[in-house]
C-alpha positions as CSV (number, residue, x, y, z in Angstrom):
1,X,12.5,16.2,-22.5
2,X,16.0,15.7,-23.8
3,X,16.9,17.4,-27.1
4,X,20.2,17.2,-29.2
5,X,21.0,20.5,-31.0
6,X,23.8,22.6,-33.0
7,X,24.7,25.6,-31.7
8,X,27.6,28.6,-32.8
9,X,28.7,31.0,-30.2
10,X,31.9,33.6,-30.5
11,X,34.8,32.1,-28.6
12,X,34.5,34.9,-25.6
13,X,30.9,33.2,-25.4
14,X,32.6,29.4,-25.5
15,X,32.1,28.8,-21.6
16,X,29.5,31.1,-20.8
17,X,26.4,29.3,-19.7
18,X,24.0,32.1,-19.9
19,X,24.5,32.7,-23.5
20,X,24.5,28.9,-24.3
21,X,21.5,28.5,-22.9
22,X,20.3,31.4,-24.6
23,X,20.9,30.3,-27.5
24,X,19.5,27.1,-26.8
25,X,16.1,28.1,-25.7
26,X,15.7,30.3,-29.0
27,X,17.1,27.2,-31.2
28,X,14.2,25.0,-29.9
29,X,11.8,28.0,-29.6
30,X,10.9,27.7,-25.2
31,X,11.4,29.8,-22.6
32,X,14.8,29.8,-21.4
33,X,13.9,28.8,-17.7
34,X,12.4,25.9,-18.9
35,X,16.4,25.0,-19.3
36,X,17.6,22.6,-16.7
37,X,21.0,21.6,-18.2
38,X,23.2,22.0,-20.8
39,X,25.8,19.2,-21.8
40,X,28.1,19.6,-24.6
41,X,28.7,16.5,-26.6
42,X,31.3,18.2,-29.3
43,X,32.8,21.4,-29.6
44,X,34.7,22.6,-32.7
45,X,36.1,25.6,-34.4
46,X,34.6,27.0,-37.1
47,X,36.9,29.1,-39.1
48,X,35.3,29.5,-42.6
49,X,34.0,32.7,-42.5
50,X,35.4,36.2,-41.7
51,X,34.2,35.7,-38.2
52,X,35.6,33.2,-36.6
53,X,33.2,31.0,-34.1
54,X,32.7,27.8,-32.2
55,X,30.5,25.4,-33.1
56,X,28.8,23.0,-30.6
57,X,27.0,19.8,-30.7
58,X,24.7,20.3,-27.4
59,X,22.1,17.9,-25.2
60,X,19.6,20.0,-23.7
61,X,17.7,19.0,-20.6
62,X,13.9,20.7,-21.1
63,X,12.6,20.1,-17.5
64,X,14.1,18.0,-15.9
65,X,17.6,17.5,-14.4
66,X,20.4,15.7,-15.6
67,X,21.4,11.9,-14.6
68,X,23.9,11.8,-12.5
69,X,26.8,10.0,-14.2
70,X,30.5,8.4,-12.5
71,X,33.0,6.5,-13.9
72,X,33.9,3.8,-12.0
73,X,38.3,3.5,-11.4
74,X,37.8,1.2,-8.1
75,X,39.4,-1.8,-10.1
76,X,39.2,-5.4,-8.1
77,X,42.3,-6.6,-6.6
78,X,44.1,-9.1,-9.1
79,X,47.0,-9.7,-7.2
80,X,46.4,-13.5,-7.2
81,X,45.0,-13.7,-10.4
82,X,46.2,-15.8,-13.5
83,X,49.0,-13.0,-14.9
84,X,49.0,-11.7,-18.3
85,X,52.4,-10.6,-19.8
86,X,52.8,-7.3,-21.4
87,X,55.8,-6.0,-23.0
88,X,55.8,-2.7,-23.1
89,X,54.6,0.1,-21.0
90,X,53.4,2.7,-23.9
91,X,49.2,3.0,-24.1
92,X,48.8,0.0,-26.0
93,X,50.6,-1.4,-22.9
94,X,48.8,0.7,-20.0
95,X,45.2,-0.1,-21.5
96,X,45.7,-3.4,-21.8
97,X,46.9,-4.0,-17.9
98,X,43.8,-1.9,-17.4
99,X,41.2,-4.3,-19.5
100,X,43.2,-7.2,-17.9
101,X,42.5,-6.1,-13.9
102,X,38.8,-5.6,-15.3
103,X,38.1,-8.8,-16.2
104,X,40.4,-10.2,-13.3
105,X,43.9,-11.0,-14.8
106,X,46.9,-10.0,-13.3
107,X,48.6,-8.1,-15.8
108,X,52.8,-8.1,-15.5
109,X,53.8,-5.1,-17.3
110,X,57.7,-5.4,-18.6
111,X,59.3,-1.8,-19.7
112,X,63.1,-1.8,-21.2
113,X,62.6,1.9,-19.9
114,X,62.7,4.2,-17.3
115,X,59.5,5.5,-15.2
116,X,58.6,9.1,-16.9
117,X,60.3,10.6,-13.6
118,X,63.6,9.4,-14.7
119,X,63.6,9.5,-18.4
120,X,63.2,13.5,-17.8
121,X,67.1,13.6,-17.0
122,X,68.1,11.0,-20.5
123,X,65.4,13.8,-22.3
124,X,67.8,16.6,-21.0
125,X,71.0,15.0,-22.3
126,X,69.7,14.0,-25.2
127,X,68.6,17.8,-25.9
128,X,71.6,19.7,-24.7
129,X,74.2,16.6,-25.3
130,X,72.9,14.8,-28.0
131,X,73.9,11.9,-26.4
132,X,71.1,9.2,-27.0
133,X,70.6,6.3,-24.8
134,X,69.0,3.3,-26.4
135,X,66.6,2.3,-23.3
136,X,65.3,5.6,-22.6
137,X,64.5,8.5,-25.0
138,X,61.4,9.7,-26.4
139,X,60.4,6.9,-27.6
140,X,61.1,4.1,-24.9
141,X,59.8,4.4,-21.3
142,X,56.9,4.2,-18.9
143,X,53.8,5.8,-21.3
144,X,55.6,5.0,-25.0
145,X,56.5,7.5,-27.1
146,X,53.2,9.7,-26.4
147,X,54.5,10.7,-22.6
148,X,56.9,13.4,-23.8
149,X,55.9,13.2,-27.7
150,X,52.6,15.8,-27.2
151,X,49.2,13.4,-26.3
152,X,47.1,14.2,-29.2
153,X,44.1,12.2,-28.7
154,X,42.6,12.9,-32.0
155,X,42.0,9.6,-34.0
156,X,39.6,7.9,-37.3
157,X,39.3,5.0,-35.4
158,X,35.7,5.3,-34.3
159,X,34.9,1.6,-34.9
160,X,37.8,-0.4,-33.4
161,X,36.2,0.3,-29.8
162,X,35.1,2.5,-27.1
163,X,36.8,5.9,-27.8
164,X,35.2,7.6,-24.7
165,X,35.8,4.9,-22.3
166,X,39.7,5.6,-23.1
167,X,39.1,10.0,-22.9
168,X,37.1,9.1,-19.4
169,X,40.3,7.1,-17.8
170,X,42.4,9.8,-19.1
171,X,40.1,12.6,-17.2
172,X,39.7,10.3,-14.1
173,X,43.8,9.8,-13.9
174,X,44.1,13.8,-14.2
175,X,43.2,15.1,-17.5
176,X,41.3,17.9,-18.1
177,X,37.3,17.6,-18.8
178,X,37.6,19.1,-22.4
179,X,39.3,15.8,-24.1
180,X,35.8,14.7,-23.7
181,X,33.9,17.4,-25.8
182,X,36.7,19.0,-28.0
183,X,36.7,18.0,-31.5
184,X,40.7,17.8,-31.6
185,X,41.6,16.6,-27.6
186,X,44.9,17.1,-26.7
187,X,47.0,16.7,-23.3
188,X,49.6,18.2,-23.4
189,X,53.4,16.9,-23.1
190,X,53.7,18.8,-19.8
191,X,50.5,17.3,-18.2
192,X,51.3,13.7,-19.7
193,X,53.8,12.4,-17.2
194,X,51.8,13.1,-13.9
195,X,48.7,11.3,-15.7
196,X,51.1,8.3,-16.4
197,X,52.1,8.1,-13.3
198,X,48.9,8.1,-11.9
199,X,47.4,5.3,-14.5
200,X,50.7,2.8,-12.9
201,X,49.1,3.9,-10.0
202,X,46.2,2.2,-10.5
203,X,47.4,-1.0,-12.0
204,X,49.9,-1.2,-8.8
205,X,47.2,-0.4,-6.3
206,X,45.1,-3.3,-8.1
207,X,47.6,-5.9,-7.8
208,X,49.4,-5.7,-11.2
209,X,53.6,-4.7,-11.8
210,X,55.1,-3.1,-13.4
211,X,59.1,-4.0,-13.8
212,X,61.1,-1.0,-15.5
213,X,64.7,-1.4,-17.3
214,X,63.5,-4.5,-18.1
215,X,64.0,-5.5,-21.5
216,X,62.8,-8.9,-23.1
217,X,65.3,-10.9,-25.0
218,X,63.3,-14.1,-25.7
219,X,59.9,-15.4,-26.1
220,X,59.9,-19.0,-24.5
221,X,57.8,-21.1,-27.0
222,X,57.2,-24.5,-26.6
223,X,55.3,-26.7,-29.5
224,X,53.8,-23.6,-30.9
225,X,52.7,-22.0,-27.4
226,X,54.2,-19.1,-25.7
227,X,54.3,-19.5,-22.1
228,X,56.5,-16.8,-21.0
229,X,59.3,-14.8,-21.7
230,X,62.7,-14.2,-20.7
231,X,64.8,-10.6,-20.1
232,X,68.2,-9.8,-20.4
233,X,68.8,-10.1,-16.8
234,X,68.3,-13.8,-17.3
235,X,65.2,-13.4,-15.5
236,X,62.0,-15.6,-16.7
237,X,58.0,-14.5,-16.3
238,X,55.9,-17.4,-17.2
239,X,52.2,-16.7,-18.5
240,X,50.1,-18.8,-21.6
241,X,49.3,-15.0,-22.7
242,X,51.8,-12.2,-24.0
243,X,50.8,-9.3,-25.5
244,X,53.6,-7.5,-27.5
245,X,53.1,-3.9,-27.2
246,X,56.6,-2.9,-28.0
247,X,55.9,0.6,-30.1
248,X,56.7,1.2,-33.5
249,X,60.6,2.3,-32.9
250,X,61.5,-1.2,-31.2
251,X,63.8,-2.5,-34.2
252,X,65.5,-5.2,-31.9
253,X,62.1,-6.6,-31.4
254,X,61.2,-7.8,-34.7
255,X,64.8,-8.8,-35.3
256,X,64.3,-11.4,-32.2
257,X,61.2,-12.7,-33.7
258,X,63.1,-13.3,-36.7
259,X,65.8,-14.9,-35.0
260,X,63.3,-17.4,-33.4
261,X,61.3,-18.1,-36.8
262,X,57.9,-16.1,-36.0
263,X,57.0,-14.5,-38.9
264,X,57.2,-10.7,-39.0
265,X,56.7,-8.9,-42.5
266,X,57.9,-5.3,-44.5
267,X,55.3,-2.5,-44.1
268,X,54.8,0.5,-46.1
269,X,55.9,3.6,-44.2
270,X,55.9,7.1,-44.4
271,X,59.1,9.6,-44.6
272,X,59.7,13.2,-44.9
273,X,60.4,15.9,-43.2
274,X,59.0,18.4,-39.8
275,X,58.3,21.7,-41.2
276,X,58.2,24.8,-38.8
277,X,56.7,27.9,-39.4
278,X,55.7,31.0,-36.8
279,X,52.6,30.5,-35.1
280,X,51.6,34.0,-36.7
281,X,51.7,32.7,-39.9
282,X,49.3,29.7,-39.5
283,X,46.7,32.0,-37.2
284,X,46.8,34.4,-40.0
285,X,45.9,32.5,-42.5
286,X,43.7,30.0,-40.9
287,X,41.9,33.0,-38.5
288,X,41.7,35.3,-41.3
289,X,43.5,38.0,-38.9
290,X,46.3,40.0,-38.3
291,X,46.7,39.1,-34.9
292,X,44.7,35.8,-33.2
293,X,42.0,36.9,-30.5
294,X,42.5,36.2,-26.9
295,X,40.1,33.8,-26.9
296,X,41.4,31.1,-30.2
297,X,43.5,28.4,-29.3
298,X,46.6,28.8,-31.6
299,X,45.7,27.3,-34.7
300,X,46.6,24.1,-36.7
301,X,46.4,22.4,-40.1
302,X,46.3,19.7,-42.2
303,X,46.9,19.5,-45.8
304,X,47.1,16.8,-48.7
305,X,48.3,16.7,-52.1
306,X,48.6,14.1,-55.0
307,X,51.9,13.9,-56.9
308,X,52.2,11.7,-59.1
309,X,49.7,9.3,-57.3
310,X,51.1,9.6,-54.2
311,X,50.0,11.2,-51.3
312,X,52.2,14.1,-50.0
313,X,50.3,15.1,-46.8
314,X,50.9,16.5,-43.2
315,X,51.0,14.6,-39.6
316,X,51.2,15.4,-36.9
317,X,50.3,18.7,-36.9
318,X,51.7,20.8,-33.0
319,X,50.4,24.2,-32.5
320,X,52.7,26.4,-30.6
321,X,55.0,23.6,-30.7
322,X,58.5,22.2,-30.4
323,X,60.3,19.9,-32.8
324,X,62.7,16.7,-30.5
325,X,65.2,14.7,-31.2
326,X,63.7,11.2,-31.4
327,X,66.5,9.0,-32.3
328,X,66.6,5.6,-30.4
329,X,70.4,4.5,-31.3
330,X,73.4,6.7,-31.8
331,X,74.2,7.7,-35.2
332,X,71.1,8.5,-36.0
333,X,68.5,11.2,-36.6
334,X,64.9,11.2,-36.0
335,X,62.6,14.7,-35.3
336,X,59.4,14.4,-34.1
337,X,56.7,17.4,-32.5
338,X,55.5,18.0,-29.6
339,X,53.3,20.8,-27.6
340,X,52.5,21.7,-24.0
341,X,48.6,21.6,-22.9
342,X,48.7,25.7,-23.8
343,X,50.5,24.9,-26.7
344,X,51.8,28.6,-26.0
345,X,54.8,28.5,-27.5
346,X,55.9,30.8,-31.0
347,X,56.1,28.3,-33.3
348,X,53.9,25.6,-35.3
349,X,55.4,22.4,-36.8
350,X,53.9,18.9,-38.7
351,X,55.6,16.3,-40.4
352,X,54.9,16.4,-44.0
353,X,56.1,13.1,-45.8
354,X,55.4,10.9,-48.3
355,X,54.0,7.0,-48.6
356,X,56.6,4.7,-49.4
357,X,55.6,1.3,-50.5
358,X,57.4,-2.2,-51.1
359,X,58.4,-1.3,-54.4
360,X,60.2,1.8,-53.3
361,X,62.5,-0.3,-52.1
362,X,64.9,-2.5,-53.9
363,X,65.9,-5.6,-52.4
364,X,65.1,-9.5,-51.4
365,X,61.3,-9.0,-52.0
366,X,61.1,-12.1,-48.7
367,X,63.3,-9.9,-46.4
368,X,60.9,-8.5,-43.5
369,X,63.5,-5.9,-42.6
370,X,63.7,-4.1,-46.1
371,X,61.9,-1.2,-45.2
372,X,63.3,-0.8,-41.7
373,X,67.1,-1.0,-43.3
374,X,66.0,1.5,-45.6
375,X,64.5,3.4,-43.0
376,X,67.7,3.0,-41.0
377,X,70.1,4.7,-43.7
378,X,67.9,7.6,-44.2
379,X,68.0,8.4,-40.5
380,X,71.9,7.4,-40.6
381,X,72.3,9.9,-43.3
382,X,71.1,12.7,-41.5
383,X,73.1,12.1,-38.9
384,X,75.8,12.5,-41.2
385,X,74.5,15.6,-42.9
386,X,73.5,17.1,-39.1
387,X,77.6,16.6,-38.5
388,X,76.5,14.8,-35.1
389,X,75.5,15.7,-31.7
390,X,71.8,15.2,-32.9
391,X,72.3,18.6,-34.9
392,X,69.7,17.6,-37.4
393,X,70.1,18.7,-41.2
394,X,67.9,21.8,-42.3
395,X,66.8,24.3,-45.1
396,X,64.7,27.3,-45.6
397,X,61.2,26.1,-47.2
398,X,61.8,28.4,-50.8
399,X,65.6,27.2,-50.8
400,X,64.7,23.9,-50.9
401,X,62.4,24.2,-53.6
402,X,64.6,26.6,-55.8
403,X,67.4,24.3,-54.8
404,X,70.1,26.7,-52.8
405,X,71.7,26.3,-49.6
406,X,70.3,28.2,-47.0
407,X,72.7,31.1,-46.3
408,X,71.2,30.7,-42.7
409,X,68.5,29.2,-41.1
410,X,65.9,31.1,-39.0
411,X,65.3,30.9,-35.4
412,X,63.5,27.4,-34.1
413,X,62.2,25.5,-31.7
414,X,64.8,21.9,-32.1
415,X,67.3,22.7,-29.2
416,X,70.1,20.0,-30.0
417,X,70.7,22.5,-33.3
418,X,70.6,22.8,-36.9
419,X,72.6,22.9,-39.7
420,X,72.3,24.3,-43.4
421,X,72.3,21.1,-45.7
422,X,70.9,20.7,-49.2
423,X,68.5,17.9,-48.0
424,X,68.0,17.0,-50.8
425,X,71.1,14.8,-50.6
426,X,69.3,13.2,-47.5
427,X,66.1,12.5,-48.9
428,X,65.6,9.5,-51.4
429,X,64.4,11.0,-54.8
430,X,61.1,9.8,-54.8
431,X,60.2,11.8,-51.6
432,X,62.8,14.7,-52.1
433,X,60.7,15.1,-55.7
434,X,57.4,15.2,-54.6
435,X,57.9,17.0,-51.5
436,X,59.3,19.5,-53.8
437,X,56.2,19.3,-56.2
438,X,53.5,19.6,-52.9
439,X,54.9,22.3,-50.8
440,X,53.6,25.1,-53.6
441,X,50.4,23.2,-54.0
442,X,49.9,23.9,-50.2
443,X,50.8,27.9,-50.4
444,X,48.1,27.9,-52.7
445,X,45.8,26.2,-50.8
446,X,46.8,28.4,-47.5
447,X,48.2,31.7,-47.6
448,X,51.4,32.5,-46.0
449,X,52.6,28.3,-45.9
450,X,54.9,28.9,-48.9
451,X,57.8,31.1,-46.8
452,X,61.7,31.1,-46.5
453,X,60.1,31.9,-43.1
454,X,59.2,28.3,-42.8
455,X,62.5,25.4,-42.0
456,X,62.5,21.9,-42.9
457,X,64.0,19.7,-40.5
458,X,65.0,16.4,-41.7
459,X,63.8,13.5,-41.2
460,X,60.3,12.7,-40.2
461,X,60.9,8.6,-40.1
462,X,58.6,7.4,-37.6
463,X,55.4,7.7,-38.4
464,X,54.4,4.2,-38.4
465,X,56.5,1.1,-38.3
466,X,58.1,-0.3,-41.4
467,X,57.8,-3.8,-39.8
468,X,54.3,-5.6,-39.0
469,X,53.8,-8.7,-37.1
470,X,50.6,-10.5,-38.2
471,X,47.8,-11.5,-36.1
472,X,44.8,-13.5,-36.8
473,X,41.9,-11.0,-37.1
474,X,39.4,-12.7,-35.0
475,X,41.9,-14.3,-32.2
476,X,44.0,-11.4,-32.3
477,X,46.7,-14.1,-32.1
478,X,49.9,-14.4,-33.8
479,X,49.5,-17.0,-37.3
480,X,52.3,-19.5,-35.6
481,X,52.3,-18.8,-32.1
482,X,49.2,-19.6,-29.7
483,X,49.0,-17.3,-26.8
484,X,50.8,-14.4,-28.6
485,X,49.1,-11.5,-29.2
486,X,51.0,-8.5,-31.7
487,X,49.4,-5.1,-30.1
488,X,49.4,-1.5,-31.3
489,X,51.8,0.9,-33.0
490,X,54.9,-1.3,-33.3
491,X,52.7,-4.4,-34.5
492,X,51.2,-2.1,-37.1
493,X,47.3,-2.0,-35.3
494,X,47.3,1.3,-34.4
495,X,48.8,5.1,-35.2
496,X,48.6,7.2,-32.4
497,X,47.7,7.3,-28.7
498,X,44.1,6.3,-28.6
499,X,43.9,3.8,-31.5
500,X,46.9,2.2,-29.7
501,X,45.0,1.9,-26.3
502,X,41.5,0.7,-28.0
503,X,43.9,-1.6,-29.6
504,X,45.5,-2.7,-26.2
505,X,42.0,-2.9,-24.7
506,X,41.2,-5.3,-27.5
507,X,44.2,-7.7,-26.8
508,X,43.5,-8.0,-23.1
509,X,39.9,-9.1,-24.3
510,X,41.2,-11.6,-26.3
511,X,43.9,-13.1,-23.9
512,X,41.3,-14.2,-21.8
513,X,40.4,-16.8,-24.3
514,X,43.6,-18.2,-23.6
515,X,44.0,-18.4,-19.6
């Protein structure tokens, strides 16, 4: 007999099997040793009450043993395969040349990046320089923007495709078990790149490529067909199927479809700012303690409020975390947040920004790039503000609602620097406002947010792409061009790691259609 239960347990009790199955066996009223097996399906934290517990979704094995259950990463050999081309290496990328070598295309991955060995040393610069170089930063090389940007797996996109298939090939390339149970599964920026490595791996040892510092200058389009591409090396890969998996930070990208007539289109963003606090703060108030227990992950977040019918909300939310410099050109400035697997370190940080929409912005109501411009002089004004260097503009949380200039900033985790600026003078007014409006809102809602403890570090830009590139919904396809298929983050399918790999998965699928 197989039975599906709830369980709660204290978190010194979260891995002991004893006590599970304790529990068990008095929940469905047996005798414990009639308990084969426990597997849990869901494990979450349950912090509504004084005492602080875990709760568990369990399947119970009453009897009899448990199937023993594989996944399968011995992929067939492709190598002479029809090839698919991929541009871009990021997850949409990576679990797309997967799909492809599982239903025996060749994928041809094509990265303007670095492999995540070598982007560590443009990471360093960029941190303790500010120097930014355009191919490889956080946001372009081998695994996207998700390599060295945290690898939260947590996503709402339960019906675009097999959500556990994608934890599985994580945990069979190197991540750990509890992606597959926990309710918010996280990697871990410092676990990341070996994974990555490890998933090219695969794709290499199945006959697929990968070509690095390769970046795509034009799509070769003949009577409405794709059938290949061309880099700026002058070198051509021919294939009737692309799939554009470029991220949601590859400006140049949409500008080139532009320049070759293939419609791309303005997309409502998000902007705003990262906001740090102490880790103490947020275990406090969400633990209900005065110091966290040994045996609570450091706690996270998420909080939403209306303002004038717009949603002010967090994203993004990093435990123990560190805010980066994200900024894909010079002259600009982009944070993001990031945390190691432990997410051990004394600070917590999320974006907290604010929709904007098409009418937000003024301008040519045809012009696809409306949003990005405006996107672009935000960033650009930072910069500014930051005084260069990637020293990113900053104010204490209280100060930038009572509207003073921070006499000094506290201690935080951005390593280029910060410097005291009324960001108000950074923000547009619609975000600056409501931001302004929100933050209080949230105080009330958890005790200890509302601080001069806490910083704002502006700006939060990238949250999703102000640029989409349309797609039929059924072919996946590309309105104009046959063969093209728009993928993931920078195509506007997608907003994080795992809806950006379903999303890959579900391109591949479709490109067969096509070869």
């Amino acid at each position: 007999m197989i039975s599906e239960i709830e369980i709660t347990c204290l978190p010194e009790e979260r891995e002991d099997e004893k006590v599970l199955i304790k529990t068990a066996s008095l929940k469905l009223k047996i005798n414990l040793n009639r308990i084969f097996a426990l597997q849990i399906l869901k494990r979450s934290i349950d912090a509504r009450g004084k005492q602080v517990l875990y709760r568990m979704q369990i399947k119970v094995y009453v009897d009899e043993n448990p199937p023993q259950e594989t996944f399968d990463v011995n992929y067939q050999n492709v190598s002479q395969k029809k090839p698919v081309l991929i541009v871009g290496a990021g997850p949409a990328g990576l679990f797309a040349a997967l799909r492809c070598i599982g239903l025996g295309m060749k994928p041809v991955l094509l990265e303007r990046g670095k492999n995540v060995k070598d982007r560590r040393r443009d990471l360093a610069i960029l941190n303790k320089e500010g120097i930014v170089n355009p191919e490889s930063n956080y946001c372009f090389g081998e695994g996207g923007a998700g390599t060295y940007s945290d690898g939260k797996l947590y996503t709402r996109s339960t019906k675009r495709g097999d959500i556990n298939s994608v934890l599985q090939t994580f945990v069979a390339h190197g991540a750990s078990a509890d992606i597959l149970v926990d309710a918010r599964p996280h990697i871990g920026t410092n676990k990341l790149p070996q994974i990555i490595t490890a998933i090219r791996e695969t794709i290499q040892n199945a006959g697929g490529e990968i070509h690095f510092n390769t970046k795509v200058t034009e799509l070769l389009v003949s009577f409405d067909k794709i059938y290949g591409i061309k880099t700026a090396s002058g070198e051509t890969f021919k294939s009737d199927a692309v799939i554009l998996a470029t991220g949601h930070s590859a400006q140049d990208m949409y500008r080139l479809l532009h320049r070759q007539n293939i419609l791309v289109e303005a997309k409502p963003f998000a902007l705003g700012v990262r906001i740090e606090h102490p880790q103490e703060i947020i275990d406090q108030s969400q633990y209900h303690c005065a110091v966290r227990g040994e045996f609570l992950p450091p706690s996270y977040y998420s909080l939403v409020e209306q303002v004038d019918g717009r949603g002010v909300f967090s994203f993004c939310m990093c435990p123990g975390g560190i805010i980066a410099p994200c900024a894909t050109k010079p002259g600009e400035i982009v944070v993001n947040g990031w945390s190691p697997s432990k997410r051990n370190n004394p600070f917590a940080n999320s974006g907290t920004v604010v929709q904007i929409n098409l009418e937000d912005v003024p301008g040519d109501e045809k012009d696809p790039f409306r949003l990005l411009n405006f996107q672009q002089q935000i960033e650009q004004a930072a910069f500014t503000a930051g005084g260069g260097n990637q020293i990113a503009p900053a104010q204490r949380m209280i100060d930038f609602i009572e509207g003073r200039l921070s006499a000094d900033l506290p201690i935080n985790s951005y390593v280029p620097g910060t410097k005291s600026t009324m960001l108000k003078e950074v923000l547009p007014d619609k975000v600056f406002y409501r931001l302004k409006e929100a933050l209080p809102q949230f105080g009330k809602k958890m005790k200890g947010y509302y601080t001069n403890e806490a910083i704002l570090v502006g700006v939060e830009s990238r949250t999703s792409s102000p640029v989409k590139i349309p797609r039929d919904k059924i072919s996946y396809q590309h309105p104009q061009i046959s063969g093209l298929f728009p993928c993931g983050e920078g195509a506007g399918y997608a907003g994080g790691i795992i809806s950006a790999a379903i999303d890959g998965i579900n391109c591949a699928e479709a490109a067969l259609n096509v070869l």
